[in-house]
C-alpha positions as CSV (number, residue, x, y, z in Angstrom):
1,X,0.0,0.0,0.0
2,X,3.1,2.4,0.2
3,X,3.5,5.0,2.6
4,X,0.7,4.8,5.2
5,X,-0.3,8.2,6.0
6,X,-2.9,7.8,8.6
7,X,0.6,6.3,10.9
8,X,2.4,9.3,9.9
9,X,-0.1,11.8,11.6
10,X,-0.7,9.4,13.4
11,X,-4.5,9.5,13.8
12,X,-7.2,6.9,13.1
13,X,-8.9,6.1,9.8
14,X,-12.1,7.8,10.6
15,X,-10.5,11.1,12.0
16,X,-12.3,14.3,11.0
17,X,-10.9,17.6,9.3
18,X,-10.0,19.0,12.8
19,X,-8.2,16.0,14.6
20,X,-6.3,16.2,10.9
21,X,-5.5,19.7,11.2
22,X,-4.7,19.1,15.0
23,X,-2.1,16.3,13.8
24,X,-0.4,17.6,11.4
25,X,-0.4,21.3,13.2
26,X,2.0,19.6,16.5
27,X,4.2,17.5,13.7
28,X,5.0,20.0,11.4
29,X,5.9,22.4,14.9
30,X,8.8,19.9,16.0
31,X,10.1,18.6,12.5
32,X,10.1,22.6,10.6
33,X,14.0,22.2,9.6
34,X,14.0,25.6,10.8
35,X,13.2,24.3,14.3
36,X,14.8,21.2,14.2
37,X,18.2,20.7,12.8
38,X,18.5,16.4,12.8
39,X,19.1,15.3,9.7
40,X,16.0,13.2,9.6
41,X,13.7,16.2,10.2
42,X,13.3,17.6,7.0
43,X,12.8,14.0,5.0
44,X,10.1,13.7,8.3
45,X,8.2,16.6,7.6
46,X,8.5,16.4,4.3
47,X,6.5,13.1,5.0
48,X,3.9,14.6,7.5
49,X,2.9,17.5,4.6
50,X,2.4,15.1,2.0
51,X,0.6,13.1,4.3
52,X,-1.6,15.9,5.3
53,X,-2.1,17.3,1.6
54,X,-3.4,14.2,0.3
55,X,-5.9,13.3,3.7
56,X,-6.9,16.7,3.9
57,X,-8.5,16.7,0.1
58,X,-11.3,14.2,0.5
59,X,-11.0,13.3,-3.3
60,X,-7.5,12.3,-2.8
61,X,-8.2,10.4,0.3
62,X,-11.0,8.7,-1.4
63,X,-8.4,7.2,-4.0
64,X,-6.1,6.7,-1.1
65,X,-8.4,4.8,1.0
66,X,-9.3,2.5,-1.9
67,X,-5.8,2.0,-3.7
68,X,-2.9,3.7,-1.5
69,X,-0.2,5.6,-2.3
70,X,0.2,3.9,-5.5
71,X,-3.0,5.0,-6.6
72,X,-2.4,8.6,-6.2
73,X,1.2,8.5,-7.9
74,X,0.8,5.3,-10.1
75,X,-2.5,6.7,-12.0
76,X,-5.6,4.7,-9.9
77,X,-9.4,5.7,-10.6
78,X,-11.0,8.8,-9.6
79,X,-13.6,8.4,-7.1
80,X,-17.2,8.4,-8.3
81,X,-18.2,11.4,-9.8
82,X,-15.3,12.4,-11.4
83,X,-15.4,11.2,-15.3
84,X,-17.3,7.5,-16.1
85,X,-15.6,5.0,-18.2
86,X,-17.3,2.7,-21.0
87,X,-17.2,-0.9,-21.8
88,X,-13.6,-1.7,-23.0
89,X,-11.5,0.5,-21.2
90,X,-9.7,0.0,-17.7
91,X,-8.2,1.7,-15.1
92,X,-4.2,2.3,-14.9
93,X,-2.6,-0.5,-13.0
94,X,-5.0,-2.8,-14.1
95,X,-5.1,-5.4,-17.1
96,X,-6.4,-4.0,-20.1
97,X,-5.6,-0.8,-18.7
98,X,-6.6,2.1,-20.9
99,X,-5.7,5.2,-18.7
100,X,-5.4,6.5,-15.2
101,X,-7.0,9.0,-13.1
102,X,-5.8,12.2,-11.2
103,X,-1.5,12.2,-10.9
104,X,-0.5,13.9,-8.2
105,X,3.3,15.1,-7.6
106,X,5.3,15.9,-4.6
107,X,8.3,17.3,-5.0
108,X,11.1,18.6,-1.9
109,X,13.0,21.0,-5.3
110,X,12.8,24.8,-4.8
111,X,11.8,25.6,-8.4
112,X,8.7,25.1,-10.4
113,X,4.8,25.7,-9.2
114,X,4.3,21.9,-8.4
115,X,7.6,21.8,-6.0
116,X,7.2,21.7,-1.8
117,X,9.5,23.7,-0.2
118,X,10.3,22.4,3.1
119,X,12.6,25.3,3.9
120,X,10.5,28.3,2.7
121,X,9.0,30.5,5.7
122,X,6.1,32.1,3.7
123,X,4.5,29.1,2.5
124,X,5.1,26.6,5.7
125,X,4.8,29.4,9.1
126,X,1.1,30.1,7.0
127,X,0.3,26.7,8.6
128,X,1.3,27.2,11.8
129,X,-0.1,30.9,12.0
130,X,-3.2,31.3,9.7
131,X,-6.2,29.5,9.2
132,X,-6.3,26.2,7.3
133,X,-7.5,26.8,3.9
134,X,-8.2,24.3,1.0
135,X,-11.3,22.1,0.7
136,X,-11.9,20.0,-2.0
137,X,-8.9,20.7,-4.4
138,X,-7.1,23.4,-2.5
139,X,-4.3,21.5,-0.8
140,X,-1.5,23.3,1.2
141,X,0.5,26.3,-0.5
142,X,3.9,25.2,-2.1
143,X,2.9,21.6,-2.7
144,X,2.0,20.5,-5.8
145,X,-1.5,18.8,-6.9
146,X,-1.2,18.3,-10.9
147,X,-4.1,16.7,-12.2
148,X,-4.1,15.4,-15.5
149,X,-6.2,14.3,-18.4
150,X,-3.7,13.1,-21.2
151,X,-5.5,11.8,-23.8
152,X,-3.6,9.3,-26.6
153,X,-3.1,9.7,-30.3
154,X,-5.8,7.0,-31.6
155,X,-9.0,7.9,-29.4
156,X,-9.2,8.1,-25.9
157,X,-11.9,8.6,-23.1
158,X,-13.9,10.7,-23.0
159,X,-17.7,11.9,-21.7
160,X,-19.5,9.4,-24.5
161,X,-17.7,6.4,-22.7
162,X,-14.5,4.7,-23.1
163,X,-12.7,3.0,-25.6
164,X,-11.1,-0.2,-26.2
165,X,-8.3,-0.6,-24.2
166,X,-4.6,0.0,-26.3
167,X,-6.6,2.9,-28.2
168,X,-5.6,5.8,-26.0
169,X,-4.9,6.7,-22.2
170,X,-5.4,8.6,-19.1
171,X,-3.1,9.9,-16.1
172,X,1.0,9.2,-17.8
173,X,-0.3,7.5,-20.7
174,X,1.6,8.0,-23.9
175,X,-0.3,10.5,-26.1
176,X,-1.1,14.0,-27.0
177,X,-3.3,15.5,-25.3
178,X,-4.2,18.3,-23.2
179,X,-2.9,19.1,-19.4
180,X,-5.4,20.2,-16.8
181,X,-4.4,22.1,-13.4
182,X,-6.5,22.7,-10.8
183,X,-6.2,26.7,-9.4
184,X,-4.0,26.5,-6.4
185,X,-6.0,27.8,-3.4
186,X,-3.4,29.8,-1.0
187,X,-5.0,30.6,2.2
188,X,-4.3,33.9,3.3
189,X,-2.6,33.9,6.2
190,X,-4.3,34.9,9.5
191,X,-4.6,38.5,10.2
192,X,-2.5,39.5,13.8
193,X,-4.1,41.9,15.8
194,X,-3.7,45.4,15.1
195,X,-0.9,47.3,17.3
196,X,-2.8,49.7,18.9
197,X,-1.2,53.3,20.2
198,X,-2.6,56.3,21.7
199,X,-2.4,59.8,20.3
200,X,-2.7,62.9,23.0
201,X,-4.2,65.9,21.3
202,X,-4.4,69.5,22.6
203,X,-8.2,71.2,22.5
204,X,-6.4,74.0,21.1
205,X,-5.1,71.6,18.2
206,X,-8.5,70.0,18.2
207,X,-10.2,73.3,17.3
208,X,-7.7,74.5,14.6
209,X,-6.2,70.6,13.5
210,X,-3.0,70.0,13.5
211,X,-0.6,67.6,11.8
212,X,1.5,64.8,13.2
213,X,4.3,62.9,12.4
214,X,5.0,60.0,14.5
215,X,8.1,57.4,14.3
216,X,7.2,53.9,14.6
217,X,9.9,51.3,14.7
218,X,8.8,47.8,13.4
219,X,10.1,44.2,13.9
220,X,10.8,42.6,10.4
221,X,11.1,39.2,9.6
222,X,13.5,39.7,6.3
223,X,17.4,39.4,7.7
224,X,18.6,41.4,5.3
225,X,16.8,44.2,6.6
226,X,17.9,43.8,9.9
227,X,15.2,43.1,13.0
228,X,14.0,46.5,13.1
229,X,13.2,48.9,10.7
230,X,11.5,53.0,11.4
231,X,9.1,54.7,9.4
232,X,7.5,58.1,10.3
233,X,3.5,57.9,9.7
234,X,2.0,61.3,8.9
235,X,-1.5,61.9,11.0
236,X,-3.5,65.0,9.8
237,X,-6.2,65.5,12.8
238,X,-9.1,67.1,11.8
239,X,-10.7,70.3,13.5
240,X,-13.2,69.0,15.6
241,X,-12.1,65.3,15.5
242,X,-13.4,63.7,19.4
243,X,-11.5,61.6,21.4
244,X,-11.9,57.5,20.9
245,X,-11.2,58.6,16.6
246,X,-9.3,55.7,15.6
247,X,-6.9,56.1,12.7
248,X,-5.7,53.2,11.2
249,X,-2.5,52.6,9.3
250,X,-2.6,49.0,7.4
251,X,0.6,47.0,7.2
252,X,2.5,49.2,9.2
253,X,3.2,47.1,11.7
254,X,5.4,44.2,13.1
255,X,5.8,41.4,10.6
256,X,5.1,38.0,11.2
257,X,7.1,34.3,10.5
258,X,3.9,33.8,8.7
259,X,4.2,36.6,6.3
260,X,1.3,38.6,7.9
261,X,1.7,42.4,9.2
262,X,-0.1,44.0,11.7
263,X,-1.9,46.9,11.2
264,X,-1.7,49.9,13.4
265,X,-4.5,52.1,15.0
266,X,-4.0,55.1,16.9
267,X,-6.6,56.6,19.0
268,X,-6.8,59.6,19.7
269,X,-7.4,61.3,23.6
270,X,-7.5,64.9,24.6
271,X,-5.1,66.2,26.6
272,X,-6.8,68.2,29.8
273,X,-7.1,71.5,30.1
274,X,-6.7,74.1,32.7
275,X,-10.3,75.9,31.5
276,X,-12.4,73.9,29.1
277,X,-14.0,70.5,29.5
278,X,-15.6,69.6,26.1
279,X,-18.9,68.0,25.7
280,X,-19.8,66.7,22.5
281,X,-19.3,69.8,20.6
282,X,-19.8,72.3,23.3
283,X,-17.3,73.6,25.5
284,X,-17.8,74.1,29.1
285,X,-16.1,76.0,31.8
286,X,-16.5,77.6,34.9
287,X,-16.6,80.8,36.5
288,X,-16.1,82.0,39.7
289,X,-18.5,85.4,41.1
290,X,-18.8,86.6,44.8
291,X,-21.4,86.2,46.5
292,X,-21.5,90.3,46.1
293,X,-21.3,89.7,42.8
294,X,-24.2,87.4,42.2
295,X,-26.7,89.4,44.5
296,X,-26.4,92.5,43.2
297,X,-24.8,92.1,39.5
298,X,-22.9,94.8,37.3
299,X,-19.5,92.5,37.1
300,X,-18.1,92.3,33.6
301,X,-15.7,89.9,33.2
302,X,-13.4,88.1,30.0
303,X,-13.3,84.6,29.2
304,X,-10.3,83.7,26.4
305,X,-11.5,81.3,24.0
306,X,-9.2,78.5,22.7
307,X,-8.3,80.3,19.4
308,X,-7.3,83.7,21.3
309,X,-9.7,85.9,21.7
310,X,-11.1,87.6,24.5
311,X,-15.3,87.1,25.3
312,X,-17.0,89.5,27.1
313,X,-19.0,87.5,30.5
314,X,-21.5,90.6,32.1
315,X,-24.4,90.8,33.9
316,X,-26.4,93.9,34.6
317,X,-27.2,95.3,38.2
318,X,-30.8,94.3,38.2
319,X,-29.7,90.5,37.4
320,X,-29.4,87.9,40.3
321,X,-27.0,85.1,39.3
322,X,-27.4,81.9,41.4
323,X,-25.0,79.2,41.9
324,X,-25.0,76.9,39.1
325,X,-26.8,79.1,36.6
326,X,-25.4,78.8,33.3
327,X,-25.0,80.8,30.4
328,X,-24.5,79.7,26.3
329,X,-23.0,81.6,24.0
330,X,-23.7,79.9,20.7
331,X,-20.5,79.1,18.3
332,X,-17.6,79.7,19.9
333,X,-17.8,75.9,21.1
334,X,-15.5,73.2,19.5
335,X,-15.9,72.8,15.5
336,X,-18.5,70.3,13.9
337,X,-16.5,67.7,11.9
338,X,-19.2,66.5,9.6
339,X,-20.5,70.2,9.3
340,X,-17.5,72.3,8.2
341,X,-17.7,75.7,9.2
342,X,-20.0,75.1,12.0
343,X,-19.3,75.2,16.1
344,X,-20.6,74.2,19.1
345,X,-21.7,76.5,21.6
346,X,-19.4,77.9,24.7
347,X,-21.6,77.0,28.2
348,X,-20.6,79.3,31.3
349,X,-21.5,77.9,34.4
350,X,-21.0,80.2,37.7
351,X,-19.8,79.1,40.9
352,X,-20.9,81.6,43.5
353,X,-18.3,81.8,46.2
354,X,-20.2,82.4,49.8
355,X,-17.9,84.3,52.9
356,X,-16.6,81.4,55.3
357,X,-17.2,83.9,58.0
358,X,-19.3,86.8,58.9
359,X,-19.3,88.9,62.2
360,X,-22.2,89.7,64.1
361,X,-22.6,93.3,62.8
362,X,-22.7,91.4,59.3
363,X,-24.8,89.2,60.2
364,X,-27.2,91.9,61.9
365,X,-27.4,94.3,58.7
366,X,-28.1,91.1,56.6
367,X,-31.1,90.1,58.4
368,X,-32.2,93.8,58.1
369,X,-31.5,93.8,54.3
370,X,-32.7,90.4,53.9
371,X,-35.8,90.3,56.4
């Protein structure tokens, strides 16, 4: 029967997609001649990925199951389904043989599109790293999985039925013919997760926007390159732009054995300031009056806005201001981002400061003024 590759994964005949994946995933981990350097490891893992390839594929593993290795590499049947036969032809290996099925080749050379290349970071760390890929023709990137439909110079089968045996062949027959190959499905490898950073923005710059350059050092996987390599990543904040605005920079980041590469996001926080808290679009900020100052009014006071410029606060002698009252002044707030040319609104609250003491002669005219 040839190479027997259930013992090589070393799982049962009936084992499902995941108990193969499982296998093959903690074999190919300890025999990588990257990670092992005995001299049997790479002919070994060699072994466990054309093991895998062929079980993986269940039209492979059907011919496998039935005929063994020789099957697959000696031109056996195709499973049912796959092309029917008429009366005088035969299957390769077999008297009277007219033809074979599917030929599939494994090769450990570094060159053409069939070859597997033991040695090759990109196509075997996608296997430790990313998803498994394939299904039904698929098979694992790098090996090759050449199917072919050689049909002979006198006749040959076809989809009427076949003919006599001796008239033409299948699968490494002698004949002319035509060559088909299945599309090589290449998972893509698994996407890391993104490197995330923070980026601490002024209000000020937040009103106006502001550009930033940032320099970002990156692992890298390619020696030649050295382990490290810098780039400077240009951030143009928008006025108005909030804080959680997430800025992403694809494929900026660390590199991976796989041959995947992070993305970067930066997020972006305000810095605090010493006046204004913002809210939404509105700004807010305090403002202190004495309790003289709230009772009987006529203060006039200036508030500096963000960009510069001074805002009148007043209140006339008739007005009362009590603690916590507020007053909007509409636009001079924090800009709209999705409506350019358009602000917020500036919200003064006032703190009314009260005496910590009072004498009694203060206390006596108040009760006069008050009563």
């Amino acid at each position: 029967m040839g190479a027997d590759y259930y013992g090589i994964l070393g799982v049962s005949k009936d084992a499902d997609e995941s108990q193969l994946k499982k296998a093959y995933r903690k074999l190919a981990l300890k025999y990588h001649p990257d990670k092992n350097s005995a001299k049997e490891a790479q002919k070994k893992f060699h072994d466990i990925s054309e093991a895998y390839e062929v079980l993986s594929d269940k039209d492979k593993r059907a011919i496998y199951d039935q005929y063994g290795e020789e099957g697959l590499k000696g031109g056996g049947p195709p499973p049912p389904g796959a092309g029917g036969f008429g009366g005088g032809g035969g299957f390769g290996g077999f008297p009277g043989g007219g033809g074979g099925g599917p030929s599939y080749t494994f090769s450990t050379g570094g060159g053409g599109a069939g070859g597997f290349r033991p040695t090759d970071a990109e196509d075997i760390f996608k296997q430790f790293f990313a998803s498994f890929g394939g299904g039904g023709g698929g098979g694992m990137p790098g090996m090759g999985a050449d199917e072919e439909d050689d049909m002979g110079g006198g006749g040959g089968f076809g989809g009427r039925g076949g003919m006599p045996g001796g008239m033409g062949g299948m699968g490494g027959m002698p004949g002319g013919g035509r060559r088909a190959r299945p599309a090589q499905h290449r998972p893509e490898p698994e996407k890391p997760p993104a490197l995330e950073r923070t980026l601490a923005v002024s209000l000020e710059d937040l009103a106006k926007g502001v550009t930033k350059r940032l320099k970002v050092t990156r692992k890298v996987t390619n020696p030649a390159s050295g382990r490290t390599s810098d780039k400077i990543l240009t951030i143009d904040v928008k006025p108005g732009w909030k804080a959680g605005t997430k800025i992403r920079f694809p494929r900026e980041g660390d590199e991976y054995p796989n041959g995947a590469i992070q993305d970067i996001v930066f997020t972006l926080e305000e810095k605090p300031h010493p006046v204004f808290t913002r809210k939404g679009d509105d700004l807010v900020m305090t403002l202190e009056l004495t309790l003289l100052e709230a009772l009987t009014g006529g203060f006039s006071k200036v508030v500096k806005t963000l960009d510069g410029r001074s805002l009148p606060v007043s209140a006339s002698s008739s007005k009362i201001t009590q603690p916590g009252q507020e007053e909007r002044f509409p636009g001079e707030g924090m800009p709209i981002s999705k409506k350019p040319g358009q602000k917020g609104d500036l919200i003064v609250k006032f703190d009314v400061k009260f005496p910590t003491t009072l004498t009694a002669a203060q206390k006596a005219e108040l009760k006069k003024i008050l009563s």
